[in-house]
BAFI-3210 file (N, C-alpha, C; in Angstrom, 3 decimals, decimal comma, padded with zeros to 6 digits):
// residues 130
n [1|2|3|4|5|6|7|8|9|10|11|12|13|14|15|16|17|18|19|20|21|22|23|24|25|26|27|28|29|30|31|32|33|34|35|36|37|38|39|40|41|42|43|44|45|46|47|48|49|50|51|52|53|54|55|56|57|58|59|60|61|62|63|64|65|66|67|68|69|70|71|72|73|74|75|76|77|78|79|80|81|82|83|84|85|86|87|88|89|90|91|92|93|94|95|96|97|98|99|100|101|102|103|104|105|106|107|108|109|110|111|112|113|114|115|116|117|118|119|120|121|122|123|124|125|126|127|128|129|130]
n.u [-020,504|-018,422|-016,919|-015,808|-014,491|-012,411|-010,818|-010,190|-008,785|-006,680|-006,022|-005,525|-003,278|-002,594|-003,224|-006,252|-007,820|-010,476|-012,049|-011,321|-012,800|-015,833|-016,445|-015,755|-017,194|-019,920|-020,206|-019,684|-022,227|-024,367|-023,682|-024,708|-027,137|-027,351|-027,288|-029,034|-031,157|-030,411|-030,500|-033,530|-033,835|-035,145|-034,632|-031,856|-030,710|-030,868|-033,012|-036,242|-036,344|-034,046|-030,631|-030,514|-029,798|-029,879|-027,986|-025,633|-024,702|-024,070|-022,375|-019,357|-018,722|-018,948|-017,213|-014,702|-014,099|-012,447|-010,103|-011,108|-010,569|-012,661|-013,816|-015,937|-016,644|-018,316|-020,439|-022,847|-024,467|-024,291|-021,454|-021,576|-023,704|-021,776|-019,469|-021,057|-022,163|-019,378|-018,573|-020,267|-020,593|-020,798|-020,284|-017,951|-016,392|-017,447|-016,755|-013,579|-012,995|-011,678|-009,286|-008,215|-009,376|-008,045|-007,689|-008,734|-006,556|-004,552|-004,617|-003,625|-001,127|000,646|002,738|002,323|-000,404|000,545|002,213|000,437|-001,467|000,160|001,013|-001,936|-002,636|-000,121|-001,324|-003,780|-002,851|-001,588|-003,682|-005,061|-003,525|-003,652]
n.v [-037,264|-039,040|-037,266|-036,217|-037,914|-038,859|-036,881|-037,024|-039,458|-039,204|-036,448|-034,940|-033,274|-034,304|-037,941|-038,711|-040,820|-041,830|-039,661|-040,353|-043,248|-042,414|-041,151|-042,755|-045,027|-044,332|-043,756|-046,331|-047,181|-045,328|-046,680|-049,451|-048,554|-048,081|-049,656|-052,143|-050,809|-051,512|-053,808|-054,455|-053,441|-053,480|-053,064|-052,094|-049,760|-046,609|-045,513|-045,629|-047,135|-046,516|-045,323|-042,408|-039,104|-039,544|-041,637|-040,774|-039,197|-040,341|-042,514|-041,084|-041,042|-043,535|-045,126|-044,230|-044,495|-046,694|-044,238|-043,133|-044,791|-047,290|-049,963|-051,572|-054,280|-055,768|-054,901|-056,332|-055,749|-053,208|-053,052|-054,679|-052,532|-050,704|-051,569|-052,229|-049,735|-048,365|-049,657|-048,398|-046,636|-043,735|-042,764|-043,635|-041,395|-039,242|-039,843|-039,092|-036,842|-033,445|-034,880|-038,452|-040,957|-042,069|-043,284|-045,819|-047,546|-046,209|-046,442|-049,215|-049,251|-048,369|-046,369|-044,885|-044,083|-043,088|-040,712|-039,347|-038,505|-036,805|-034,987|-033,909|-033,352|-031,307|-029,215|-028,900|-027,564|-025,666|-024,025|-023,211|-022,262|-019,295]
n.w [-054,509|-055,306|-056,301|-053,963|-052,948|-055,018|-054,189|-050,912|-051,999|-054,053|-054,296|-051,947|-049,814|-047,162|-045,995|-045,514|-043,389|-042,623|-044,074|-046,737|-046,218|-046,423|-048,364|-049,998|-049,483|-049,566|-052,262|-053,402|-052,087|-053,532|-055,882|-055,712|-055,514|-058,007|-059,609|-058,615|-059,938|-062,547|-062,924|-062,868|-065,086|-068,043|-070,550|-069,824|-069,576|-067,661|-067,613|-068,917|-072,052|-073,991|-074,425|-072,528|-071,304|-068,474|-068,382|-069,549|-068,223|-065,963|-066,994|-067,020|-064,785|-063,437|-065,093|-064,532|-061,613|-060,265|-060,234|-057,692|-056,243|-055,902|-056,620|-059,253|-059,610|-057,783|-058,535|-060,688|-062,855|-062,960|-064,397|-066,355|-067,474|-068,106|-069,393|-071,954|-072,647|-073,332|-075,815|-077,742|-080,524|-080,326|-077,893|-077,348|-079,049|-077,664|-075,252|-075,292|-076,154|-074,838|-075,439|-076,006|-073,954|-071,151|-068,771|-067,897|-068,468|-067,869|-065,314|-064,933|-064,216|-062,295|-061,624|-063,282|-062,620|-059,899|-060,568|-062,322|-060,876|-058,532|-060,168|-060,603|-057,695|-057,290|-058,794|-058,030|-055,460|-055,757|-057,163|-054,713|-053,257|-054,275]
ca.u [-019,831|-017,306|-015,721|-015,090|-014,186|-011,624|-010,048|-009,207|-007,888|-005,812|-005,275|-005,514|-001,946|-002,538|-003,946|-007,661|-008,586|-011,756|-012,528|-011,609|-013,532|-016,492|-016,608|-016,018|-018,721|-021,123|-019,794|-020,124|-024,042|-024,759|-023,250|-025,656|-028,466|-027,859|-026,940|-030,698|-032,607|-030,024|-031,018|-034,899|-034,388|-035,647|-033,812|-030,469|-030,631|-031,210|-034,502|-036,560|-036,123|-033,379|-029,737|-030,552|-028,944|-029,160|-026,684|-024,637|-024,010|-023,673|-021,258|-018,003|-018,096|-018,287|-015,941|-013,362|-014,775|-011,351|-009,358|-011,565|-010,516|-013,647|-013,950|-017,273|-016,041|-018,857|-021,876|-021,784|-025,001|-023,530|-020,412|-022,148|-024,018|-020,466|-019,109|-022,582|-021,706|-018,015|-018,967|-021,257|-019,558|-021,047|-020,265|-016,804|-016,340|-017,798|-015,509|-012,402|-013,228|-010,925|-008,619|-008,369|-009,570|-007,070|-007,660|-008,591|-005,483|-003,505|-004,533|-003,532|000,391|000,919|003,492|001,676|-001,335|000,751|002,766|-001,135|-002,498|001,321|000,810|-003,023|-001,862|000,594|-001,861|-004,437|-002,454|-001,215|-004,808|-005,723|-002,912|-003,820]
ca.v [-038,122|-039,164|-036,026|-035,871|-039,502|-038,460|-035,828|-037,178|-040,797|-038,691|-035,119|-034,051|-032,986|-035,347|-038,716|-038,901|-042,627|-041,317|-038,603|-041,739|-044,225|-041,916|-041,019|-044,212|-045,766|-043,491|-044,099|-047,767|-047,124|-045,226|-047,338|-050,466|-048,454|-048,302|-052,174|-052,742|-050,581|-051,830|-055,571|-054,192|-052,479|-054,160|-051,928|-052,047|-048,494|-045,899|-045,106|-045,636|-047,849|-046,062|-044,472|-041,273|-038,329|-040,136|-042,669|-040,253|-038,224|-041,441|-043,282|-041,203|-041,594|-044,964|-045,518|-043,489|-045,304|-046,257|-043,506|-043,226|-045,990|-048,004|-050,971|-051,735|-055,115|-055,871|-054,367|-056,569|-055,016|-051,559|-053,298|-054,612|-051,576|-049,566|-052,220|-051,943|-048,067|-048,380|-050,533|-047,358|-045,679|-042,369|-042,738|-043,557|-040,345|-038,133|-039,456|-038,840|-034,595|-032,586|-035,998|-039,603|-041,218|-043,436|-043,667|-047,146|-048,001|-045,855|-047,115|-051,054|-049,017|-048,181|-045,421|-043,861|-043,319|-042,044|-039,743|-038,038|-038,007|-036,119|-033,935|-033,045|-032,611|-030,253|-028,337|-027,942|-026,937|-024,407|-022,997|-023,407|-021,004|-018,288]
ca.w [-053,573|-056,008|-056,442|-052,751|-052,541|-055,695|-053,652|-050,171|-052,140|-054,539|-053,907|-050,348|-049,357|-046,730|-046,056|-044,245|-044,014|-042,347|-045,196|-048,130|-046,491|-046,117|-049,558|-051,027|-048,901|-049,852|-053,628|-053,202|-051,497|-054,821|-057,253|-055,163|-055,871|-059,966|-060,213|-058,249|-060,604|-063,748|-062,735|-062,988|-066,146|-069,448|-071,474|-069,716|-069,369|-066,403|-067,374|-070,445|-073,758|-074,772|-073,823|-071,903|-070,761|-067,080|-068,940|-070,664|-066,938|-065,040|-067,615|-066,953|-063,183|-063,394|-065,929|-063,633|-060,368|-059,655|-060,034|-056,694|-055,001|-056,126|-057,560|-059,355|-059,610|-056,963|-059,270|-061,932|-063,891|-063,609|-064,788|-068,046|-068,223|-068,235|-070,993|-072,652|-073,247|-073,630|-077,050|-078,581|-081,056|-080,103|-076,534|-077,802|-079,393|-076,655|-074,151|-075,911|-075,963|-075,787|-075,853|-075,675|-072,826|-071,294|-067,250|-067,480|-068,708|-067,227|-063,715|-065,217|-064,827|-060,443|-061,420|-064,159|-062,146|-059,281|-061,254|-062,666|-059,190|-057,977|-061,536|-060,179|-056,583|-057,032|-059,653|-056,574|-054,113|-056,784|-057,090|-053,430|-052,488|-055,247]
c.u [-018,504|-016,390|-015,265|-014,037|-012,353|-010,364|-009,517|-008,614|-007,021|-005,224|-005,311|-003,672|-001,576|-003,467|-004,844|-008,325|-010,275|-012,452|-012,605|-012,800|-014,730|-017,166|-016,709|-017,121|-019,670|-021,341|-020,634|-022,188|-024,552|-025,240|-024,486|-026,811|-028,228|-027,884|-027,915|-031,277|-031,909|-030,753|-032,613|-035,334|-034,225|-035,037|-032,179|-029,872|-030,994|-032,616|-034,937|-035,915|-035,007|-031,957|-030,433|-029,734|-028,516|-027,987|-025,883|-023,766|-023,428|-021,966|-020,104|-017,808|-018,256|-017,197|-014,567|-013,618|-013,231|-010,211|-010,045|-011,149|-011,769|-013,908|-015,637|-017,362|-018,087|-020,546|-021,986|-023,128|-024,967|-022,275|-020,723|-022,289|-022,655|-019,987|-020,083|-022,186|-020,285|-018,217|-020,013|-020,371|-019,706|-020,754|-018,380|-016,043|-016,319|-016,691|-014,098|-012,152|-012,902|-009,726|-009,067|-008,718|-008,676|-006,942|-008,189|-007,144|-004,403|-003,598|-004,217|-001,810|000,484|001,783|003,158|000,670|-000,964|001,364|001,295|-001,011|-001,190|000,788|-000,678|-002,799|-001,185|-000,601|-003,426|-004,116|-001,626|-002,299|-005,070|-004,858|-003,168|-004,583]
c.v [-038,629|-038,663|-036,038|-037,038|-039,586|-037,788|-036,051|-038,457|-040,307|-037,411|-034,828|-034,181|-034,446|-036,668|-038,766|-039,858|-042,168|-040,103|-039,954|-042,612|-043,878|-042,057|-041,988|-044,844|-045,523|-043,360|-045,228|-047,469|-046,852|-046,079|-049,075|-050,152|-048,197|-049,380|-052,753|-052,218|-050,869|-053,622|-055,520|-054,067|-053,547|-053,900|-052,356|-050,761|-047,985|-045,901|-045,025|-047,538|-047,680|-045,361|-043,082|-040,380|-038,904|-040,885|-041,935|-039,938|-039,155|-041,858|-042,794|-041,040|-042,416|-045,911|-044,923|-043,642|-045,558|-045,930|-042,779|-043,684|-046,845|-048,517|-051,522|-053,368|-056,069|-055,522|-055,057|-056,255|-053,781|-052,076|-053,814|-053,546|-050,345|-050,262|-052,165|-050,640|-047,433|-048,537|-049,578|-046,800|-044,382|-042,084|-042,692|-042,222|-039,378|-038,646|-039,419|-037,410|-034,516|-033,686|-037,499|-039,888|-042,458|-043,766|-044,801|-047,798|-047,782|-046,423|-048,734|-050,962|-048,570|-046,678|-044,592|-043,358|-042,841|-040,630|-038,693|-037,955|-036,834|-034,718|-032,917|-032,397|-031,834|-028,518|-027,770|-027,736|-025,571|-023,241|-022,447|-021,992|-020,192|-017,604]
c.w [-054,126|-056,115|-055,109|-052,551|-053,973|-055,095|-052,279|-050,723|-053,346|-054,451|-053,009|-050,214|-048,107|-046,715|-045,372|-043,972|-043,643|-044,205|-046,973|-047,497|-046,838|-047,496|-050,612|-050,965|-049,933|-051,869|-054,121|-053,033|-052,913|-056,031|-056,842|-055,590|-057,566|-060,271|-059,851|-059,509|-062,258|-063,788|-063,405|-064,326|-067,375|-070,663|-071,639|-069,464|-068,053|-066,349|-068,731|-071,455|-074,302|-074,145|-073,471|-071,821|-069,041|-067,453|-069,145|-069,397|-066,203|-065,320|-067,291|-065,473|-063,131|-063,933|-065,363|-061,924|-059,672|-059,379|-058,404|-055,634|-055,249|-057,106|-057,699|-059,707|-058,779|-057,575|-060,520|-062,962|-064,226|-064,085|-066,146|-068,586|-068,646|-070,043|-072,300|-073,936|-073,983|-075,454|-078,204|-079,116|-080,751|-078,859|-076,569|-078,144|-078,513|-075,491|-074,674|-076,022|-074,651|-076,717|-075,498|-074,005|-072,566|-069,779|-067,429|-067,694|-068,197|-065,803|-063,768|-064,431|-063,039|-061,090|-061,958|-063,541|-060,740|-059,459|-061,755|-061,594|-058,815|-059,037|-060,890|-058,995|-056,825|-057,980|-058,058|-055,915|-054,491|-056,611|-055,742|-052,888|-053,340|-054,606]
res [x|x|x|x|x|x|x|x|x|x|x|x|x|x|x|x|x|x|x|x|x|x|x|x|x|x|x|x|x|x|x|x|x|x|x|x|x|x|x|x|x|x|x|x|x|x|x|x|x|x|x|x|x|x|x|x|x|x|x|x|x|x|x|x|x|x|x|x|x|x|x|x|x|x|x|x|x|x|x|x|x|x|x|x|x|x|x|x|x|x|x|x|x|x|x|x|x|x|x|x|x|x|x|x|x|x|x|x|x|x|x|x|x|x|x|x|x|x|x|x|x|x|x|x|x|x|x|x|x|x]
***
């Protein structure tokens, strides 16, 4: 849902408010249901005692939530559990492959993260016609 919700609020050639909101929604709905069963969890985790692989898969779409358009702002025990993970050194590491990770920051900057989004746009509409 993300990925779609990614693609009409930054790359679609044109704008689809219908196709963003859709996707975001349905983002948002998601992200409602991890912040219920994070509230539940004893741990602090997805599932289990322990970081998971559900955590590992989760963590970088939420941490890039909104380069979406979606603010988790609104979830605030998936918003621990994001800072939670952020704060692991091994989690640290892995999202930095191949490089640094720097989309939170870069989206703090309006021109910098329209200049990527322009940079990705033009790169799919590159492939698309191939």
């Amino acid at each position: 849902m993300q990925g779609q919700a990614n693609h009409f609020f930054r790359y679609a050639p044109e704008k689809i408010p219908y196709g963003m909101k859709r996707y975001q929604d349905e983002t948002q709905r998601l992200y409602g249901v991890l912040n219920t069963r994070l509230a539940s969890s004893k741990s602090g985790f997805l599932v289990g005692d322990r970081l998971t692989i559900a955590d590992i898969t989760t963590y970088g779409w939420v941490r890039s939530a909104g380069w979406a358009g979606v603010e988790i702002d609104n979830f605030p025990k998936l918003k621990e559990w994001e800072e939670k993970l952020d704060e692991r050194e091994g989690v640290k590491k892995g999202r930095d492959v191949p490089t640094p990770s720097r989309i939170k920051e870069m989206m703090k900057d309006t021109k910098a993260t329209e200049k990527e989004a322009e940079k990705a746009r033009a790169w799919i509409m590159t492939e698309k016609k191939e």
